[in-house]
C-alpha positions as CSV (number, residue, x, y, z in Angstrom):
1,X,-4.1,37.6,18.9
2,X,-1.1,38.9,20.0
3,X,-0.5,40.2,24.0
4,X,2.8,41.6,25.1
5,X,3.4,40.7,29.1
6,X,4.4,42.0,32.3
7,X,5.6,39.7,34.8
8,X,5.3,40.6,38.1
9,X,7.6,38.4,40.8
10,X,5.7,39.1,44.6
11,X,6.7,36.3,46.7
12,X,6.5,32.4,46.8
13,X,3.1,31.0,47.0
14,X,2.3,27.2,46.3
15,X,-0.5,26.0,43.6
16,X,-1.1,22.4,43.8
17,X,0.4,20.8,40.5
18,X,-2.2,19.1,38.1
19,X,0.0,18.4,34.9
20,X,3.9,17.8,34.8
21,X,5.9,19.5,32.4
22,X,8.8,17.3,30.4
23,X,12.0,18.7,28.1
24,X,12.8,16.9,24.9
25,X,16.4,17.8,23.6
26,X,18.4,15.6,21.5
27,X,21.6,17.8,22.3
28,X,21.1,17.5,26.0
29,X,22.1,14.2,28.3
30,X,19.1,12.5,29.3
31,X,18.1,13.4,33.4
32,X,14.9,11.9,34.1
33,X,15.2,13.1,37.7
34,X,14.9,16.5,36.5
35,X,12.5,15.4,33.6
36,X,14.7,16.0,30.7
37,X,15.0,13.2,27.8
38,X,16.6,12.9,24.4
39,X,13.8,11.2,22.7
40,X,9.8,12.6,22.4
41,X,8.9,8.5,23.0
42,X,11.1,8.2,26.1
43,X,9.3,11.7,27.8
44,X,5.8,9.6,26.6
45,X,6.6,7.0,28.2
46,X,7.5,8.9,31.5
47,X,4.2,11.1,31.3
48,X,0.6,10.3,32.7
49,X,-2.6,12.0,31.1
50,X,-2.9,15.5,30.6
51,X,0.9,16.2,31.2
52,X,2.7,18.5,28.5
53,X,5.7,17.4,26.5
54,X,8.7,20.4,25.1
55,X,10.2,19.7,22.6
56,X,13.3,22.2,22.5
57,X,14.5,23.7,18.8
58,X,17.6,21.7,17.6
59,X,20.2,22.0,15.0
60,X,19.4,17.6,14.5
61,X,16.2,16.2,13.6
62,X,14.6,14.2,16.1
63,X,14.3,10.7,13.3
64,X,13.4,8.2,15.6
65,X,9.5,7.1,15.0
66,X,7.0,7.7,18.1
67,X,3.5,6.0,19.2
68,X,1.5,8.3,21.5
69,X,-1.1,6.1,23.6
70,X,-1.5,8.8,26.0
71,X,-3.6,12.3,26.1
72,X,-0.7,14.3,26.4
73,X,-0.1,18.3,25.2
74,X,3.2,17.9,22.7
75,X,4.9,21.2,22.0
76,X,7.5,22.8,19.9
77,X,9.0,26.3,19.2
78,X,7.2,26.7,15.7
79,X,9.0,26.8,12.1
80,X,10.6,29.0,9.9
81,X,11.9,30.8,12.6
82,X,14.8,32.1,11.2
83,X,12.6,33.7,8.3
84,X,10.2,35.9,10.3
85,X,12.3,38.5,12.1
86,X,11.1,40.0,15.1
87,X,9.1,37.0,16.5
88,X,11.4,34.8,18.5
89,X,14.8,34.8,19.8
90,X,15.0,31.1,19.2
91,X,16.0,30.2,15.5
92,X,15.7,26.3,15.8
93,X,13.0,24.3,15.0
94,X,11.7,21.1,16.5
95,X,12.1,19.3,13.3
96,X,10.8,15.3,13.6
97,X,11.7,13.3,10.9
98,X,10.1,9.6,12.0
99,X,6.9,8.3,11.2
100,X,4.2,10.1,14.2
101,X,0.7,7.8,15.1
102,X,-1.6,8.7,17.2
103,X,-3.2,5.8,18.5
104,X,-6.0,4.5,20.8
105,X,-5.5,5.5,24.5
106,X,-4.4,9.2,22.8
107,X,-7.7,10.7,22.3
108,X,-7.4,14.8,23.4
109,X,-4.3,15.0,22.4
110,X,-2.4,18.4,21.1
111,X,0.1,18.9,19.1
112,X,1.4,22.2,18.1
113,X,4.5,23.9,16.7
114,X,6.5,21.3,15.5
115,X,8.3,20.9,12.3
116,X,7.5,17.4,10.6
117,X,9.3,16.0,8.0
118,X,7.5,12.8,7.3
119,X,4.1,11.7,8.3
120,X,1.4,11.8,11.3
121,X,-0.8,8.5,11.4
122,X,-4.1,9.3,13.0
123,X,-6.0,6.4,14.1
124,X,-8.1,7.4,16.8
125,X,-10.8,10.0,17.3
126,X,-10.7,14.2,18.6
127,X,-6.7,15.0,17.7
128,X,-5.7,18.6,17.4
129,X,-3.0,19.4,15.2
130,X,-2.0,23.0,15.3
131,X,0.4,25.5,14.4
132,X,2.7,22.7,12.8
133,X,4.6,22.8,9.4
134,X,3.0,19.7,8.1
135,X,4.2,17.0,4.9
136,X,1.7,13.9,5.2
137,X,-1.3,13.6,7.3
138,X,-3.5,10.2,6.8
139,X,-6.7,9.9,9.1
140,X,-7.6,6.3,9.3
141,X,-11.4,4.8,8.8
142,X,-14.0,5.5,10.9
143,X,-12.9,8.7,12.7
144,X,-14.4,11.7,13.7
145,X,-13.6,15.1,15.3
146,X,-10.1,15.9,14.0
147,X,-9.0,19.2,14.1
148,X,-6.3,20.9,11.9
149,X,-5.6,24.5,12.0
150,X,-2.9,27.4,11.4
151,X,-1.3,24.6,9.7
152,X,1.6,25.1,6.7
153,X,1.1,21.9,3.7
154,X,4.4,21.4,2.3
155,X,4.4,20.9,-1.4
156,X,5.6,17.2,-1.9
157,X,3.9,15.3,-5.0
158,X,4.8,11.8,-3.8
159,X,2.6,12.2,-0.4
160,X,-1.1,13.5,0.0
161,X,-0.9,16.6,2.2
162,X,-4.4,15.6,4.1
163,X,-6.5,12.8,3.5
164,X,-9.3,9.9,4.7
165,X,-11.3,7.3,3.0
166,X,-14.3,8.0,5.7
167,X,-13.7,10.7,8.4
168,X,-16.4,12.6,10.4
169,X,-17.0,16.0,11.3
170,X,-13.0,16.8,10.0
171,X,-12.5,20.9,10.8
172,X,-9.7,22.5,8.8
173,X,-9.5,26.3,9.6
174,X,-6.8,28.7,8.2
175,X,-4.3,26.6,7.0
176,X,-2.2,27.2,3.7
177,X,-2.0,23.6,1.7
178,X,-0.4,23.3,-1.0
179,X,-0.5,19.2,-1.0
180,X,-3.3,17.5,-2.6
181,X,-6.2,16.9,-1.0
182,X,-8.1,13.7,-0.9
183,X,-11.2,12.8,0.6
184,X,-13.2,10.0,-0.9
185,X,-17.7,10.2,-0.2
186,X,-18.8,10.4,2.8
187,X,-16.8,12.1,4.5
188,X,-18.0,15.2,6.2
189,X,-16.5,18.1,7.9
190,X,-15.6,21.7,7.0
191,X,-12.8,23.8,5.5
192,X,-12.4,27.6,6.6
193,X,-10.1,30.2,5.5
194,X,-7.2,27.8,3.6
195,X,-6.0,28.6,1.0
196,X,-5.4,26.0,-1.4
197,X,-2.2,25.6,-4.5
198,X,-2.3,21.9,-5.6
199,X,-3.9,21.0,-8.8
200,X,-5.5,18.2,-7.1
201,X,-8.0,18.8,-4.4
202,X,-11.1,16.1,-4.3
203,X,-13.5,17.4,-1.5
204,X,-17.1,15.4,-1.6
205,X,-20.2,17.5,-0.8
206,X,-20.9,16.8,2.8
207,X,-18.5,19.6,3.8
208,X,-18.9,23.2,4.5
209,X,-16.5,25.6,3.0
210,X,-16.2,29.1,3.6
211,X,-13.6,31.7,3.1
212,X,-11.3,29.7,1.1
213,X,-8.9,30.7,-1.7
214,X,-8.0,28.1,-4.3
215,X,-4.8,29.6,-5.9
216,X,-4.4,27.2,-9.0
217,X,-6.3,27.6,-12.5
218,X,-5.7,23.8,-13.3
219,X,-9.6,22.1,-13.2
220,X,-9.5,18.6,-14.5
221,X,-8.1,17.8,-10.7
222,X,-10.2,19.7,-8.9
223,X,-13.1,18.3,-7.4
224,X,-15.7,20.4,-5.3
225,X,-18.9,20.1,-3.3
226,X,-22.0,20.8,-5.1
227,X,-22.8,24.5,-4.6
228,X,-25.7,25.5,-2.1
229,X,-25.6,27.4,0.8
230,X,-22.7,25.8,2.6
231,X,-20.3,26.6,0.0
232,X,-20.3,30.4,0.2
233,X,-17.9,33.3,0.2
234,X,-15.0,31.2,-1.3
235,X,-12.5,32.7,-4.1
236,X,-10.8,31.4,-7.0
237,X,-8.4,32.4,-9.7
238,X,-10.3,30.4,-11.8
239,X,-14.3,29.3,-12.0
240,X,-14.2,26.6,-9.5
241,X,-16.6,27.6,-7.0
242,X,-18.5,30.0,-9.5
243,X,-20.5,32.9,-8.7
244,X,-23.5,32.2,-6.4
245,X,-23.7,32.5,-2.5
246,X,-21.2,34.8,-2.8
247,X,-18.2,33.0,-4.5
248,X,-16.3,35.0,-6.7
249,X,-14.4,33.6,-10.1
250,X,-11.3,34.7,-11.5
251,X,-9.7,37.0,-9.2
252,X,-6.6,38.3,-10.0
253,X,-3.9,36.2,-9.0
254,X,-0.8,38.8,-8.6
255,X,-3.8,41.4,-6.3
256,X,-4.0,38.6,-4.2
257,X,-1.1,37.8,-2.0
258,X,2.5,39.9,-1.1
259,X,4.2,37.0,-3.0
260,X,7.6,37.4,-4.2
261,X,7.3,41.2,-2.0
262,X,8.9,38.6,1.4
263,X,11.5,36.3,1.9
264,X,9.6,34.4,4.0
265,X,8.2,30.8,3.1
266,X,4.8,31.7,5.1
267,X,4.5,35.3,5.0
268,X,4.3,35.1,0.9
269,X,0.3,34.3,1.0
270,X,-0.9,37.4,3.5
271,X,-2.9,39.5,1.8
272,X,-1.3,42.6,-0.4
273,X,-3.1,46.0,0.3
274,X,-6.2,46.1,-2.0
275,X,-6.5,42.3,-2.2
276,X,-9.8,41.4,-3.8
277,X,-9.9,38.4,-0.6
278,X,-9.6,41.7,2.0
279,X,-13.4,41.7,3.7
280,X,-14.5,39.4,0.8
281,X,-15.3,36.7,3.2
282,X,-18.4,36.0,5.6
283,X,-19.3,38.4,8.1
284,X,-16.6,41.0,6.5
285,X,-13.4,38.2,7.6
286,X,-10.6,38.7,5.0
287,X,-10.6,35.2,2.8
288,X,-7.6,33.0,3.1
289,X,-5.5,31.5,6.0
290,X,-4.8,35.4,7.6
291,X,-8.4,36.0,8.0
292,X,-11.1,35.0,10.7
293,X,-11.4,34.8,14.4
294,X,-8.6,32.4,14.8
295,X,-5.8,33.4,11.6
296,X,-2.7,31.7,11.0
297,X,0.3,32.6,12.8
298,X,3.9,32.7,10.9
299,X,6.3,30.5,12.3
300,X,3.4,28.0,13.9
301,X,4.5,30.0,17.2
302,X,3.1,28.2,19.8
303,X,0.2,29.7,22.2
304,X,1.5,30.8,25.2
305,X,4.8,33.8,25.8
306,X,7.6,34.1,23.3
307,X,10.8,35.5,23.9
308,X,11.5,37.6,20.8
309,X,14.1,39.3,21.6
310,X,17.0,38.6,24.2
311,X,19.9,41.0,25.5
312,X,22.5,39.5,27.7
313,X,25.4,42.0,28.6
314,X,29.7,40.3,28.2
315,X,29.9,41.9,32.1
316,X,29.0,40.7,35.5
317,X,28.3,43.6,37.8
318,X,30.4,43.8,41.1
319,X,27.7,42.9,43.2
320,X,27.5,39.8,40.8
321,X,24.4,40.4,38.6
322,X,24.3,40.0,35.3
323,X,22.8,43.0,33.3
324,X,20.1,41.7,30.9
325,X,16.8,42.6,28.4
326,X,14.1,40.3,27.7
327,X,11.1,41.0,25.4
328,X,7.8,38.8,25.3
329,X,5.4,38.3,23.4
330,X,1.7,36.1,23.4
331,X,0.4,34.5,20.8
């Protein structure tokens, strides 16, 4: 949901500090005095529990690999910036381009609006990944309570876009995946409003799916849970969820989305007007990664103000104030 803010400055007052706030920028000298480091492993090691990590947009990828044994709150500006106008002043991505684990010690952890150009390992139990433009995400044996939502799949055939050999209660909501998908029996957890383009997704019954749009007519690669009552008020462009519990079978695929109608890499798959997914899905939610309580936001902005728009004057006034307009927005 989106809030626009009004920031009221009326005095000094003190709050007693809980969590410590640290600045990644790779185009910045390091200061850890003033909490400011070149390197997302460096600010880890610095943290304690519960402290949250920036990582500041960059025109160079942050490559070096990072282990997180801490619960830390890791942070980025979102993706795609600079093809959604009107969202945020800042145009440059966190983009991280090492390999990303998760390991034990960093259960509760957060992660949201970063760009990742590789892989995150996760190998310990209750992760949230959010908001991030995503290429490989592995979830090792044995683990339970990982959740992945608002979430962009790049398309890259050599890696699996999300996958486990045995994971637990796994909760994917409004996410648009166009990896494979791979989840061997067993597993259990639920899919929500995604939307779905790979012509191989193997999802064992054991899962709840709701909502979802598989945009792909290929069926040889598709595997799906048995019908009943948890798979309802999915859509296909094809037959693969059928036509009971309120699934629907071969939709129109040019009604569906805006498509070719944007420029922009995430904004292609909202729904046109008169899409056959608007109101389709339970309680009256639109179907796909836009609908629901909790829909995807372009750009992976992260929760919290955005400045959208920023106006600086080329003067100084004579009583030495410089003249400027900033716009924010909550997301």
């Amino acid at each position: 949901m989106k809030r626009i803010y009004t920031i009221l400055l009326c005095g000094i007052f003190t709050i007693p500090l809980v969590a410590v706030h640290f600045r990644v920028n790779n185009q910045l000298a390091a200061n850890p005095a003033a909490k400011i480091y070149t390197t997302l492993q460096a600010a880890h090691d610095a943290a304690y529990n519960n402290d949250t990590i920036m990582v500041e947009g960059s025109p160079v990828t942050y490559g070096d690999n990072f282990t997180c044994t801490k619960k830390l709150f890791i942070k980025g500006p979102g993706y795609f910036l600079d093809e959604n106008p009107g969202i945020s002043a800042n145009k440059l991505p966190a983009r991280l381009g090492g390999m990303y684990k998760f390991n034990s010690g960093s259960s509760g952890a957060v992660v949201m609006g970063i760009d990742h150009t590789y892989m995150i390992d996760i190998s310990v139990s209750n992760i949230t990944i959010r908001r991030c433009n995503l290429q490989y995400l592995p979830i090792n044996d044995g683990l339970q309570n990982i959740y992945i939502s608002e979430c962009y799949f790049k398309e890259t055939p050599q890696y699996t876009s999300v996958s486990s050999n045995l994971v637990t209660n796994l909760v994917v909501t409004n996410c648009i995946i166009k990896g494979d998908v791979n989840f061997l029996s067993g597993c259990t957890g639920t899919f929500i409003n995604n939307i779905f383009t790979s012509t191989y997704i193997n999802i064992p019954t054991g899962f709840v799916m709701k909502n979802n749009i598989i945009f792909t007519t290929e069926k040889p690669g598709i595997n799906l849970p048995s019908p009943d009552a948890a798979i309802i008020y999915n859509m296909s462009i094809s037959d693969h969820f059928g036509t009971a519990n309120n699934n629907k079978a071969n939709v129109s695929a040019t009604a569906l989305f805006v498509g070719d109608a944007t420029e922009s890499t995430d904004g292609k798959w909202k729904l046109k007007a008169g899409s056959p997914a608007l109101a389709a899905g339970e309680g009256g939610v639109d179907c796909g990664a836009y609908g629901g309580p909790k829909p995807y936001i372009l750009s992976g902005l992260p929760v919290g103000p955005v400045i959208y728009e920023l106006n600086v004057s080329s003067y100084v006034r004579p009583d030495g104030k410089l003249p400027m307009t900033i716009k924010v927005k909550g997301w």
